[in-house]
Backbone bond lengths (Angstrom), bond angles and torsions (degrees), N, CA, C in turn:
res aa  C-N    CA-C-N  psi(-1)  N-CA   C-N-CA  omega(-1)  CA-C   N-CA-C  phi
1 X - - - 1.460 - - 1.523 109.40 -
2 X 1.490 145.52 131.01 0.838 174.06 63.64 1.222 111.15 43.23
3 X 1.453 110.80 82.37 1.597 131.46 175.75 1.354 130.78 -91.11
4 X 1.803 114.00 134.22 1.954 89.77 170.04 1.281 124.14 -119.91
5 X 1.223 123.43 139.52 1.477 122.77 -178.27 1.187 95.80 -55.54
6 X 2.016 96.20 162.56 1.629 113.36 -174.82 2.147 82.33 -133.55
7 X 0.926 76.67 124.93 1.606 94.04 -178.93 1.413 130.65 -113.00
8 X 1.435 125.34 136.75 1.499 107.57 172.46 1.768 103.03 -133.89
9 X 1.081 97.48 157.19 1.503 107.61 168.80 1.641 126.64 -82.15
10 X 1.276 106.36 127.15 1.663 113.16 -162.80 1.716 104.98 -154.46
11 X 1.268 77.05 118.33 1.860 94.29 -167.93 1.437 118.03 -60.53
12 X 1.344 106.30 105.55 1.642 103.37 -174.50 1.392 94.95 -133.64
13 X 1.156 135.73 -39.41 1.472 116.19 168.03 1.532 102.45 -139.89
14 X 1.271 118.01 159.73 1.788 130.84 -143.82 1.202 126.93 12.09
15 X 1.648 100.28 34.25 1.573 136.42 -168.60 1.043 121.66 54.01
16 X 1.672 118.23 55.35 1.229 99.32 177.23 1.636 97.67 151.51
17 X 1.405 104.30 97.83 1.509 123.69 172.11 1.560 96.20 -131.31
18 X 1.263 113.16 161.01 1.802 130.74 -163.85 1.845 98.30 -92.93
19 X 1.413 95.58 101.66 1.728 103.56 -163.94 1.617 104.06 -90.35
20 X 1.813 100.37 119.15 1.451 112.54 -178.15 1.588 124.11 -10.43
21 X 0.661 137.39 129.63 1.721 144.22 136.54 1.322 120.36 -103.73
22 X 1.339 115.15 -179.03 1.824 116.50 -175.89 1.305 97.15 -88.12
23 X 1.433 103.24 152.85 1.002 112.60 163.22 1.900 136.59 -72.97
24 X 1.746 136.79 113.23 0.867 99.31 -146.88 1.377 90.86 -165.02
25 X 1.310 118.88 147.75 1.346 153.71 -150.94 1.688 107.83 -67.22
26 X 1.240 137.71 119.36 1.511 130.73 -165.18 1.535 104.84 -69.51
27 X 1.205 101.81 -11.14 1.831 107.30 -172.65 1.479 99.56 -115.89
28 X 1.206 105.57 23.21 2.142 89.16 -176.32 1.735 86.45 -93.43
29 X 1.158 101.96 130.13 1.367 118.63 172.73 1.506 114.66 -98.41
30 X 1.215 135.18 21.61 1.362 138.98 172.20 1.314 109.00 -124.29
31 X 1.547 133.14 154.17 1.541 133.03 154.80 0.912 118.28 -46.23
32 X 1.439 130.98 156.44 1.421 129.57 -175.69 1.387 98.88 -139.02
33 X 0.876 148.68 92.12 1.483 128.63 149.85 1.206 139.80 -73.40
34 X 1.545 133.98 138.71 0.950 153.09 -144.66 1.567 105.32 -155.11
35 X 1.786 103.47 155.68 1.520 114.39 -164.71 1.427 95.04 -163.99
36 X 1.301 105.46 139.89 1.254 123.41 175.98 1.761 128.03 -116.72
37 X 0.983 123.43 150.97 2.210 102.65 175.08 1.817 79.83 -160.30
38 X 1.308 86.66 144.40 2.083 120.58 -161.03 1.511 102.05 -138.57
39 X 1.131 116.25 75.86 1.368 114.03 -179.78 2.039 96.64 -81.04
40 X 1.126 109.73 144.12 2.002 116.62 -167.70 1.665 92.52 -136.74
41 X 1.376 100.92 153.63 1.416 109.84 156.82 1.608 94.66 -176.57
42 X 1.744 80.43 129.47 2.185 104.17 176.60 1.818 86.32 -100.74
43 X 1.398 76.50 149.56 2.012 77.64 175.58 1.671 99.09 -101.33
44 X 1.305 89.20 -150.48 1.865 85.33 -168.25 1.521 124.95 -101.86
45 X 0.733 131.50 165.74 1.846 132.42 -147.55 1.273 114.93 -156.28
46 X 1.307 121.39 118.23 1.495 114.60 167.83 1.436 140.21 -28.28
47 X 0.881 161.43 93.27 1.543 146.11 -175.50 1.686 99.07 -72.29
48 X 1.423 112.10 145.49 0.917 122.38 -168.84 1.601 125.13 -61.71
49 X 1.410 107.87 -28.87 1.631 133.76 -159.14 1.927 90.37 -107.87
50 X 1.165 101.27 -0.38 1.630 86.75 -176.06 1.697 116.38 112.02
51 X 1.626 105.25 120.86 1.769 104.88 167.70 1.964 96.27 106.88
52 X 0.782 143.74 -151.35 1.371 144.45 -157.14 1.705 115.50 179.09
53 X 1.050 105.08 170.81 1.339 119.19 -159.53 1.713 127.34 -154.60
54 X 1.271 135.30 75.46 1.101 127.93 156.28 1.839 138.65 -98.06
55 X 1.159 109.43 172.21 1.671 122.18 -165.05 1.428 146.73 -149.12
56 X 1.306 120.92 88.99 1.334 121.62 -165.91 1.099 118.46 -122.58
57 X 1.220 125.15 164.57 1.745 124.19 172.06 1.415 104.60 -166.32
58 X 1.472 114.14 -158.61 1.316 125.81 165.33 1.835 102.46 -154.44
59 X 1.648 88.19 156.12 1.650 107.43 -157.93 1.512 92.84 -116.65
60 X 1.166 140.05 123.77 1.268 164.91 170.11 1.649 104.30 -81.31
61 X 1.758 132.30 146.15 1.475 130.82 158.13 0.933 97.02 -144.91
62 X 1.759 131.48 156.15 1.439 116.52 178.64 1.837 86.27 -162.80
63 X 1.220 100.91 123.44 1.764 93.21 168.68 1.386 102.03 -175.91
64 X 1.398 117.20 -158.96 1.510 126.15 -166.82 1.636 95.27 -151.73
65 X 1.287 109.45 161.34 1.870 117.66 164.01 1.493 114.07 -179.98
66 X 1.322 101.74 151.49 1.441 114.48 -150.63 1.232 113.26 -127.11
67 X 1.481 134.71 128.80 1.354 115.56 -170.06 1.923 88.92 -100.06
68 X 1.561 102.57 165.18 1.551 113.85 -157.82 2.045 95.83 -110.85
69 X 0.992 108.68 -9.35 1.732 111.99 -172.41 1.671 107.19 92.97
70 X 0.959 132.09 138.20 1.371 146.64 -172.25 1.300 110.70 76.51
71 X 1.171 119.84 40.27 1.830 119.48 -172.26 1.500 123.77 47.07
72 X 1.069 108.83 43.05 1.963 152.86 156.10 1.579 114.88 -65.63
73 X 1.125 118.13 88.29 1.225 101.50 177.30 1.785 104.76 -135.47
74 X 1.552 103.17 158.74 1.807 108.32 -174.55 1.806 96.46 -154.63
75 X 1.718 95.04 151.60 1.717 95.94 179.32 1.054 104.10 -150.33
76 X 1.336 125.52 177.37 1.675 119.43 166.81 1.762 95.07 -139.83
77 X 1.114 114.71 123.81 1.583 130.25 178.38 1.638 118.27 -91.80
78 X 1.593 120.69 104.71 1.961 92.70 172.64 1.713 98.46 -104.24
79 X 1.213 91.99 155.30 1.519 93.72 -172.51 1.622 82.99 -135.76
80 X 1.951 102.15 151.72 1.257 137.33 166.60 0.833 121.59 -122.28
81 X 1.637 149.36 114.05 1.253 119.62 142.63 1.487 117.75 -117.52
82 X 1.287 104.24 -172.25 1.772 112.12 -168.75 1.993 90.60 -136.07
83 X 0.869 99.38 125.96 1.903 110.85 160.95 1.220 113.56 -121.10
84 X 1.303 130.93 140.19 2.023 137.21 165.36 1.573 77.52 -130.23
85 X 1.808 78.86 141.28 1.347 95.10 158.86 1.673 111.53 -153.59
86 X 1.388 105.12 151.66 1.668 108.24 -150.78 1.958 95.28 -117.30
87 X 1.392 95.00 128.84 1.617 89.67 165.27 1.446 109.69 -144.87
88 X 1.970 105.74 143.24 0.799 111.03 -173.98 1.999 130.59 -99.36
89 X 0.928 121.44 93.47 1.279 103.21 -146.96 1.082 136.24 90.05
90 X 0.806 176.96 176.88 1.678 142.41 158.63 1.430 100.59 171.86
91 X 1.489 125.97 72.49 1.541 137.15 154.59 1.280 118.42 29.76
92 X 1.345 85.75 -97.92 1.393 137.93 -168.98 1.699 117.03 -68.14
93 X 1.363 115.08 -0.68 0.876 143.60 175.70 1.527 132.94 -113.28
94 X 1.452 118.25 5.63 0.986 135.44 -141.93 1.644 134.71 24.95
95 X 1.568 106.90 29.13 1.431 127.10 135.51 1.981 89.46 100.34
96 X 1.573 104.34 36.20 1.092 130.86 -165.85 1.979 118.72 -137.57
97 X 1.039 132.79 139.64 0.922 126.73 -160.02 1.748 110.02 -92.92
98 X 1.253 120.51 112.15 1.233 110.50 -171.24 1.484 116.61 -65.21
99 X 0.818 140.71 -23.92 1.393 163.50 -172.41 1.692 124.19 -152.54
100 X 1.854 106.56 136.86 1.266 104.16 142.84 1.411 128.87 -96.23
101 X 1.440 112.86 -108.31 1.767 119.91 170.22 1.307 120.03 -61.82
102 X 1.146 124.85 139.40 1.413 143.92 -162.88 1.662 82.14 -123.61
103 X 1.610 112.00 145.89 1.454 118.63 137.71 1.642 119.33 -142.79
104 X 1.369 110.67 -179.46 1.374 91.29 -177.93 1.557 87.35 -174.33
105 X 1.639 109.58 130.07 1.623 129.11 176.11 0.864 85.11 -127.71
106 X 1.722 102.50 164.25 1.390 134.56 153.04 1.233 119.45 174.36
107 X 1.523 123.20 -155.99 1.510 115.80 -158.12 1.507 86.68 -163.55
108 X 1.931 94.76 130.81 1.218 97.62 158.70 1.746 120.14 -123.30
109 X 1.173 125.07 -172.81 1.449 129.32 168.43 2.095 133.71 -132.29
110 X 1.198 91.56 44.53 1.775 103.91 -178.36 1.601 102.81 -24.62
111 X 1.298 110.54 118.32 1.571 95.56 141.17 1.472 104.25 -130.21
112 X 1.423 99.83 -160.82 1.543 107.63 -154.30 1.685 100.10 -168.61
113 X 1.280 102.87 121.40 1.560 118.69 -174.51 1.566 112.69 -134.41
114 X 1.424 105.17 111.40 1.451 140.78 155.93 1.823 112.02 -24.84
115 X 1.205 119.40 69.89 1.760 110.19 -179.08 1.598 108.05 -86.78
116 X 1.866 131.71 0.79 1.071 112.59 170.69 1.579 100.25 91.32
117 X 1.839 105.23 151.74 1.502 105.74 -157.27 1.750 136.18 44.57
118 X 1.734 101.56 39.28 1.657 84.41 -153.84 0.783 160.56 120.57
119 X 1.629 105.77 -37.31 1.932 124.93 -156.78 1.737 87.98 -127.08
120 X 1.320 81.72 146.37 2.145 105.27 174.04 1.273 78.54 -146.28
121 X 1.632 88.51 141.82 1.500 125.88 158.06 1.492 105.70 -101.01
122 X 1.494 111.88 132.50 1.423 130.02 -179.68 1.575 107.32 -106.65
123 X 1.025 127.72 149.89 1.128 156.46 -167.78 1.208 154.36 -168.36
124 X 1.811 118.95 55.02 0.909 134.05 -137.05 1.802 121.63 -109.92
125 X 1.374 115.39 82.54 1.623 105.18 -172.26 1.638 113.49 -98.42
126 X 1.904 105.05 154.38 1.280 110.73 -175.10 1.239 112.50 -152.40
127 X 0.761 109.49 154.54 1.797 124.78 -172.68 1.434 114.06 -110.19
128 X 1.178 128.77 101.94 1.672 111.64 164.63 1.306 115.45 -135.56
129 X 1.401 112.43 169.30 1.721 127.67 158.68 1.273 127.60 -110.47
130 X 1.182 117.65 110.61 1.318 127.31 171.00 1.574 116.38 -79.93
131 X 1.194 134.84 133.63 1.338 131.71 -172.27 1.605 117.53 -172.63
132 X 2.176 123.71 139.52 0.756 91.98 164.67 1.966 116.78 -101.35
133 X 1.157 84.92 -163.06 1.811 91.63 -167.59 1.382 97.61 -55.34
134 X 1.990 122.70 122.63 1.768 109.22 -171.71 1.385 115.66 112.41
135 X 1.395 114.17 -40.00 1.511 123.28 -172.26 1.303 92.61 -89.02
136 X 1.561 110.91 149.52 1.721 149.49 -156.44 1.463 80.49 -77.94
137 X 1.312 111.03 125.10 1.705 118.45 169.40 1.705 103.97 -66.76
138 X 1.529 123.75 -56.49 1.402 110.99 172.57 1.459 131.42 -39.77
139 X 1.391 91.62 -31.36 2.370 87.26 -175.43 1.602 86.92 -83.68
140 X 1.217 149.95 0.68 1.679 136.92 -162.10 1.767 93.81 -105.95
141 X 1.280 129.32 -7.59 1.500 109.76 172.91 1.568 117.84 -53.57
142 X 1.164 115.29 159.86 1.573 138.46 -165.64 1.874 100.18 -144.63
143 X 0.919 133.91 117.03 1.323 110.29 175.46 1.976 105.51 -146.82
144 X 0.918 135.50 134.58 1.474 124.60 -172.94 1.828 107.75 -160.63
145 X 0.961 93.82 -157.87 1.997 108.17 158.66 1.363 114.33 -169.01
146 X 1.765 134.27 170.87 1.052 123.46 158.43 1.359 115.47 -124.96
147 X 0.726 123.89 148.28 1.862 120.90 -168.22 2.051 96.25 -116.74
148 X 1.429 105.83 137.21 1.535 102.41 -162.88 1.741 93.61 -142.08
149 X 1.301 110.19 125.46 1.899 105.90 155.91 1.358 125.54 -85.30
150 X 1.022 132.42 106.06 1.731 122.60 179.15 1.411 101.61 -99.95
151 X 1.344 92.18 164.46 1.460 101.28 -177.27 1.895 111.37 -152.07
152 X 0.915 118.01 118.15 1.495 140.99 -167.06 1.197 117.21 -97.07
153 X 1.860 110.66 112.58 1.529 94.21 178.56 1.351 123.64 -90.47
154 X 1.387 112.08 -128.06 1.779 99.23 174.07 1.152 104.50 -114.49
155 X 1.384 133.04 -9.14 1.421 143.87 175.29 1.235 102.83 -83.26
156 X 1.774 141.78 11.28 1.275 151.50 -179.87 1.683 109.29 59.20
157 X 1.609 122.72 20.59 1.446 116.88 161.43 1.956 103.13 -77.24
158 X 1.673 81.60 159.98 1.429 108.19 176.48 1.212 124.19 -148.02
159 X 1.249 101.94 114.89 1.946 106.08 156.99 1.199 123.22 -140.32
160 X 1.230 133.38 146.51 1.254 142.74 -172.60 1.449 105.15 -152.26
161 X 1.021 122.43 -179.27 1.747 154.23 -131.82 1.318 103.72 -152.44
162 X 1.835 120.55 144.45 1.271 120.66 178.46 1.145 89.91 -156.99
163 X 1.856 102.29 171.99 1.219 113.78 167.28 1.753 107.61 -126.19
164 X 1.179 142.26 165.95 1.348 135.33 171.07 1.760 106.02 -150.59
165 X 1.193 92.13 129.27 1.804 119.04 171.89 1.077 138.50 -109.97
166 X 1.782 122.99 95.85 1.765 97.07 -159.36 1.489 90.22 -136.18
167 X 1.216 113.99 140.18 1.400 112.56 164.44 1.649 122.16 -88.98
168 X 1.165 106.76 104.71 1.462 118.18 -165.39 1.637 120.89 -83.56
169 X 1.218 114.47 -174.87 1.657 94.83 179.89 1.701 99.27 -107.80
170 X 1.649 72.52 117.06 1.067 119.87 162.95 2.022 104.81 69.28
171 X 0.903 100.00 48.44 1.560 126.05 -171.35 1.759 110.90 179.60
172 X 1.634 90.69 147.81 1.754 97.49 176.60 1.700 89.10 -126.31
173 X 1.419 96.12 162.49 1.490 107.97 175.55 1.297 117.64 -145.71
174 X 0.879 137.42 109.89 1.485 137.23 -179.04 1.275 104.52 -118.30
175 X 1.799 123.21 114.60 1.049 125.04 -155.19 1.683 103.50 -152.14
176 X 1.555 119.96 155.29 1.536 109.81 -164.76 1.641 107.28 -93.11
177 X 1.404 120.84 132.69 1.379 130.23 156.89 1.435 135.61 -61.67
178 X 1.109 134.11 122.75 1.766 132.96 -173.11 1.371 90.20 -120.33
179 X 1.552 121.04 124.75 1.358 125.39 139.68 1.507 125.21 -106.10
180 X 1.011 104.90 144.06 1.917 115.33 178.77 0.994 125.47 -163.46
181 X 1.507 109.14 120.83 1.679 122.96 138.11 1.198 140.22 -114.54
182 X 1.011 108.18 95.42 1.820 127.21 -151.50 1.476 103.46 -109.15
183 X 1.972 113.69 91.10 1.673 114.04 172.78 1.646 107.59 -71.55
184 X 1.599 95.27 128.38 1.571 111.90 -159.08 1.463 87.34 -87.55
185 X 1.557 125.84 -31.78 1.712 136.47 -148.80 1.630 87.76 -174.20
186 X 1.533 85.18 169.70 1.863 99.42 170.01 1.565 99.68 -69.91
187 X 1.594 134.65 -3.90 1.269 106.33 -179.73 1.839 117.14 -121.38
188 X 1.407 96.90 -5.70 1.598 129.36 -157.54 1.232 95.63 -111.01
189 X 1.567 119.54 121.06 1.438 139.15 154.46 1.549 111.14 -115.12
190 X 1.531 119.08 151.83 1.665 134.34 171.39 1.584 85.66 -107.73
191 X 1.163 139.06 106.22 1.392 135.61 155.27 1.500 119.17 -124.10
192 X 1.327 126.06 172.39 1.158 129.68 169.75 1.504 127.21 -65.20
193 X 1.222 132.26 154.45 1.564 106.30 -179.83 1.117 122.84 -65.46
194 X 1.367 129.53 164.62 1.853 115.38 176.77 1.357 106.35 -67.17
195 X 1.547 111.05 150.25 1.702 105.67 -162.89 1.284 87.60 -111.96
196 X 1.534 139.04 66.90 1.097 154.19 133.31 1.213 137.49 -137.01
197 X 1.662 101.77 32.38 1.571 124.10 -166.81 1.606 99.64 -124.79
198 X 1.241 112.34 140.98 1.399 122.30 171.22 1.809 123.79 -13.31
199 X 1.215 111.03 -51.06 1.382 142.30 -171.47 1.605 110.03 -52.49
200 X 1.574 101.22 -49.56 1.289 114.45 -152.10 2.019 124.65 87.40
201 X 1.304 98.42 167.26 1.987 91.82 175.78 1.335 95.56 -90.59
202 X 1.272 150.09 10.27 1.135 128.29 -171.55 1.238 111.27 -78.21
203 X 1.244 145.64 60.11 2.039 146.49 160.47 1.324 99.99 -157.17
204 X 1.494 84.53 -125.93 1.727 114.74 -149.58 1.099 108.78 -130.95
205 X 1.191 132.77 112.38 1.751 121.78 150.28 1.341 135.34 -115.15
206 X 1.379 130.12 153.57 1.224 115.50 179.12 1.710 130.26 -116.19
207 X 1.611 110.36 89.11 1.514 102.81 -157.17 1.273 122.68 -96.26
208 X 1.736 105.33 139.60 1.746 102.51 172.91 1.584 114.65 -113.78
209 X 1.111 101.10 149.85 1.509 124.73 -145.33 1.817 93.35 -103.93
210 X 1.469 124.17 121.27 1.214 102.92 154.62 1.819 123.13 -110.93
211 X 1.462 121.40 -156.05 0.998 112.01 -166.53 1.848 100.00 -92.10
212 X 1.031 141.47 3.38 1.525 138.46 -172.03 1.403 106.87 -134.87
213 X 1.401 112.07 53.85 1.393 105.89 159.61 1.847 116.24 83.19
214 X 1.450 104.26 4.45 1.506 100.62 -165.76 1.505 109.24 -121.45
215 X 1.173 94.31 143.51 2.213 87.59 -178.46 1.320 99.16 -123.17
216 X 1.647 123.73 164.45 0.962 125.74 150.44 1.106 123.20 -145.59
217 X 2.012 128.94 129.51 1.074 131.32 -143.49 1.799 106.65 -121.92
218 X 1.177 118.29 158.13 1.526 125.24 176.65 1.446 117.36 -149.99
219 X 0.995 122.77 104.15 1.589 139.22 -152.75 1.439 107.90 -144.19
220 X 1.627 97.19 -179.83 1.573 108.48 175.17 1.894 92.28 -166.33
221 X 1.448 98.17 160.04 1.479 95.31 -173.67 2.203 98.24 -166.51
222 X 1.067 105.29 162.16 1.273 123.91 -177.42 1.563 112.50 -89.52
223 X 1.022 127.85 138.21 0.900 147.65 177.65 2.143 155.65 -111.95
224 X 0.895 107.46 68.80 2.206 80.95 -154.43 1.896 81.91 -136.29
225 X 1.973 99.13 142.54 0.843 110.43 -160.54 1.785 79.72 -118.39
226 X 1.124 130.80 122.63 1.575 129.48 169.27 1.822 105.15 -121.98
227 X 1.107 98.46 131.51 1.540 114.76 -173.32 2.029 115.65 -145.35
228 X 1.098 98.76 152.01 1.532 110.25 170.52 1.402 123.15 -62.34
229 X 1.346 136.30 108.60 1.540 132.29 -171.98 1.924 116.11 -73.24
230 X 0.953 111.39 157.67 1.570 99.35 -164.94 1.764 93.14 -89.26
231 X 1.678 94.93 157.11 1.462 114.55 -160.34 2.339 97.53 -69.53
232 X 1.025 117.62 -31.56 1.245 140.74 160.64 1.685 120.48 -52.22
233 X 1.325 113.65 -31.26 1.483 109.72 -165.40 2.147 113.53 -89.97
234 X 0.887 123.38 -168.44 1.186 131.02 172.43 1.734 114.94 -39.91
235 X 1.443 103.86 -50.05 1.237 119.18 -173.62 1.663 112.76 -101.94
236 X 0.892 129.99 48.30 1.499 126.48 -153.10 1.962 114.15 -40.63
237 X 0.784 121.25 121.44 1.373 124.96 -171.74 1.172 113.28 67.14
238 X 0.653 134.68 1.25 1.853 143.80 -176.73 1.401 122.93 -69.99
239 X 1.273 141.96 159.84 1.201 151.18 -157.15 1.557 112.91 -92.61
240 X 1.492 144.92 131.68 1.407 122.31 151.73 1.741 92.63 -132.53
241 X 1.560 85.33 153.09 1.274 98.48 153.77 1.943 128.58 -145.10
242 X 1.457 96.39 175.14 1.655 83.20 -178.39 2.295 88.23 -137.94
243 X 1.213 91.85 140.98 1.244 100.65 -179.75 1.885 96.67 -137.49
244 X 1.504 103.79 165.50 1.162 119.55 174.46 1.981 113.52 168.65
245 X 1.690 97.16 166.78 1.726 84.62 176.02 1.257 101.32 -106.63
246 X 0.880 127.82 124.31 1.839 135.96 144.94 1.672 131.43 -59.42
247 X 1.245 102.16 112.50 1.285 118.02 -152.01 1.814 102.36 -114.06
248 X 0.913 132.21 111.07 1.866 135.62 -134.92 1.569 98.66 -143.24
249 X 1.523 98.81 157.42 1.414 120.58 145.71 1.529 106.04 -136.25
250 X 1.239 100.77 160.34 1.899 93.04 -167.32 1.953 84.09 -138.65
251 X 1.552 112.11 134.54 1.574 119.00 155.84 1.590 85.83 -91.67
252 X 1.281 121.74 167.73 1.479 153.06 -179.37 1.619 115.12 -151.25
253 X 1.045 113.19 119.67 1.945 103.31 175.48 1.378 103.55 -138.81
254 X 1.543 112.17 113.85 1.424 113.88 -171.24 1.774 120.29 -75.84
255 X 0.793 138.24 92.93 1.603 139.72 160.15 1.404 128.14 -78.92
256 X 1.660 83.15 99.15 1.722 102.42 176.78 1.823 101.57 45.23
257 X 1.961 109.38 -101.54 1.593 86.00 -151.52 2.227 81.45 -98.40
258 X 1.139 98.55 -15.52 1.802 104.70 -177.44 1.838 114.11 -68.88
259 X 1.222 113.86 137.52 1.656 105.45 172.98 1.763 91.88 -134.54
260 X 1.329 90.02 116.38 1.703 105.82 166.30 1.507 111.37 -78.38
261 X 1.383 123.20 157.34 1.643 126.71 164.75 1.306 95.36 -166.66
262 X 1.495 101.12 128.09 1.481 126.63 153.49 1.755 113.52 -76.08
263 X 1.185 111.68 148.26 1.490 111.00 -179.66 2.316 97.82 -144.35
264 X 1.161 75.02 129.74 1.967 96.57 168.60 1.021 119.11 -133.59
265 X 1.295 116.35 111.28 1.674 126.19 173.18 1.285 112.32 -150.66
266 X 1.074 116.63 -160.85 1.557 145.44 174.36 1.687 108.92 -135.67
267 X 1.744 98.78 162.85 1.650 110.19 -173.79 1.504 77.18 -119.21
268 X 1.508 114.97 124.66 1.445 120.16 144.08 1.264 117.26 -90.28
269 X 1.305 124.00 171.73 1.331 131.91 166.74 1.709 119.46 60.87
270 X 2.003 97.65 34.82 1.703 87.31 -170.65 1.200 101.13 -74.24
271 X 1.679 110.48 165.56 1.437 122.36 157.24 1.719 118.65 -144.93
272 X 1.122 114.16 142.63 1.289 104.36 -169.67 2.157 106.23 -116.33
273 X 1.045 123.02 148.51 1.497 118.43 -157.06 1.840 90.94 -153.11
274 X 1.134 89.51 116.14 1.707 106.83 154.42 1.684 117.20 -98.55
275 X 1.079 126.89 170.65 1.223 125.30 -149.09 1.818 107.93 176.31
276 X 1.554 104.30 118.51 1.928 100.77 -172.07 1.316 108.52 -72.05
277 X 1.103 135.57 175.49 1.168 144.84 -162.41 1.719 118.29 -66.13
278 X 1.512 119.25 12.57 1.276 122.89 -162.68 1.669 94.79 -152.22
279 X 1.865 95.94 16.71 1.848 84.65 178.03 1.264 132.09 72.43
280 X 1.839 114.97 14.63 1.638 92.27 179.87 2.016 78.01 -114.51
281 X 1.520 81.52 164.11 1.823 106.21 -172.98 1.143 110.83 -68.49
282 X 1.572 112.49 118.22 1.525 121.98 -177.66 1.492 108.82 -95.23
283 X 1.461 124.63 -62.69 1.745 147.98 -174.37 1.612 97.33 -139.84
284 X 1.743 93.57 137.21 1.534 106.44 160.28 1.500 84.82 -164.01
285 X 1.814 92.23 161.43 1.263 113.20 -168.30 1.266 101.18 -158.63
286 X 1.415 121.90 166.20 1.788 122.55 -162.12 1.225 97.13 -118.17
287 X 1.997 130.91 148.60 1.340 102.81 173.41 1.428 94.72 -109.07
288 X 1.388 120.13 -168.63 1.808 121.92 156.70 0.702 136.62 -88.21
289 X 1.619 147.56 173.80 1.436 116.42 -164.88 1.480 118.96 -82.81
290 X 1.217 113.81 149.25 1.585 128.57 -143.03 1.747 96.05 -124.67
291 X 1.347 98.06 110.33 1.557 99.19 166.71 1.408 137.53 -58.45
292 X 1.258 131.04 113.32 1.674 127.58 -178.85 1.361 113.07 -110.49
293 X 1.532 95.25 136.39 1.706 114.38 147.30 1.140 124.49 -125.84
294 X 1.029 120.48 154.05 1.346 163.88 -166.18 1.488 139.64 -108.85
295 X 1.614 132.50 114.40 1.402 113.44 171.09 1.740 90.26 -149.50
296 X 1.432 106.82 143.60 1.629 124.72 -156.48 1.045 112.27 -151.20
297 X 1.798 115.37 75.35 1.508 127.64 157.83 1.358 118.08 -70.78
298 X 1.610 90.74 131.25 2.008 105.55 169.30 0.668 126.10 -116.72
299 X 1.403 142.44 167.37 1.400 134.01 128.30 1.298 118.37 -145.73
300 X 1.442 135.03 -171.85 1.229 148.76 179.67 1.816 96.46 -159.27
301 X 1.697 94.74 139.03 1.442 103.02 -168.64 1.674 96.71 -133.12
């Protein structure tokens, strides 16, 4: 049967990629809960100015959602994650580590409204804190929504259009949303990445479907992690961030209500940016491309 994700937007990098939910039926009239865990690790990478740079963590999802009858649907998402990141030497940094642990919770609320012919209205708000270990939990809020039109044909493709608004620290972003699942063939989809994979949904992927439960995907997607610096560190209250594109192949093997995926890639185009406590640019530096893996347990119960 032919299911659609219920999605919300939750600021995890340029504040704001569409953070996993279960997957789930427009007519399931019961809660569903569902949980996700993304253990990641980039290995280490030159920085451009001198000294090196690697990055791993794991990404936590945990929520429930319910479809309402007439293609009605609402959820509430909490998300965790944990980032370390290790530098060696570090130039451009004054040969000092701008940061250790990063974390970042929050909570979002997707809904999803039935307008007829096709079309759902999306509507997705969230609250989070980005912060590292030390930094003032009040300056680390993130808070926004994205508002999205989809549109459904009768062959069960989808794409729609969004908009997203978040006031970030110490930055706002208002930036445009693309959703898609576009069946190319009975085995070929254009979809978004799974938004419970290392990567994030922010791109493109291209997945093939086989007959026993197994997919295999090839994508690329955007990336940027912006957080509050601890009142203690180099930069006291100050801003860092790390951005880059992630460039993937993903195995997937569905089990019953669990779907496993391996992911192998690289981050092109990293960059890493400190920033004083009011957001203007102190140090940034570029890294090289940085090898990633990936492993992305689900489920829905």
């Amino acid at each position: 049967m032919r299911k659609m994700r219920l999605s919300s937007l939750a600021s995890a990098a340029l504040v704001g990629t569409l953070a996993a939910a279960s997957p789930v039926s427009a007519q399931d009239a019961t809660w569903r809960p569902f949980v996700s865990v993304t253990p990641f690790f980039e290995s280490e990478a030159d920085l451009d100015r001198g000294g090196d740079f690697s990055f791993r963590g794991v990404l936590l999802r945990a929520g429930t959602s319910r479809g309402f009858g007439a293609g009605n649907r609402a959820g509430v998402v909490f998300s965790y994650d944990y980032y370390d990141s290790s530098f060696s030497s570090p130039v451009s940094f004054g040969g000092v580590a701008p940061w250790n642990n990063v974390q970042h919770y929050g909570v979002g609320a997707p809904l999803a409204f039935a307008l007829g012919e096709g079309w759902t209205l999306g509507l997705a708000p969230s609250v989070d804190w980005f912060k590292e270990n030390g930094a003032r939990t009040g300056d680390s809020l993130v808070w926004g929504a994205t508002v999205s039109a989809i549109r459904a044909s009768s062959d069960g493709n989808r794409l729609g259009l969004g908009v997203a608004a978040f006031a970030h620290i110490e930055d706002t972003k208002v930036f445009p949303v693309v959703i898609i699942d576009w069946r190319l063939s009975d085995r070929w989809r254009l979809v978004n990445p799974l938004a419970s994979g290392p990567t994030g949904p922010a791109g493109l992927e291209l997945d093939y479907r086989f007959d026993n439960d197994w997919s295999l995907g090839i994508g690329g997607a955007f990336r940027v992690t912006r957080f509050r610096l601890s009142e203690s560190g180099p930069v006291s209250n100050g801003v860092g961030e790390i951005s880059g594109v992630p460039v993937f192949l993903r195995a997937t093997r569905n089990l019953e209500s669990l779907t496993l995926s391996l992911y192998l890639g690289a981050v092109a185009n990293g960059r890493l940016r400190v920033e004083d406590p009011t957001g203007n640019l102190l140090r940034e530096d570029d890294f090289d491309l940085a090898p990633l893996v990936g492993l992305s347990l689900s489920g829905s119960f």
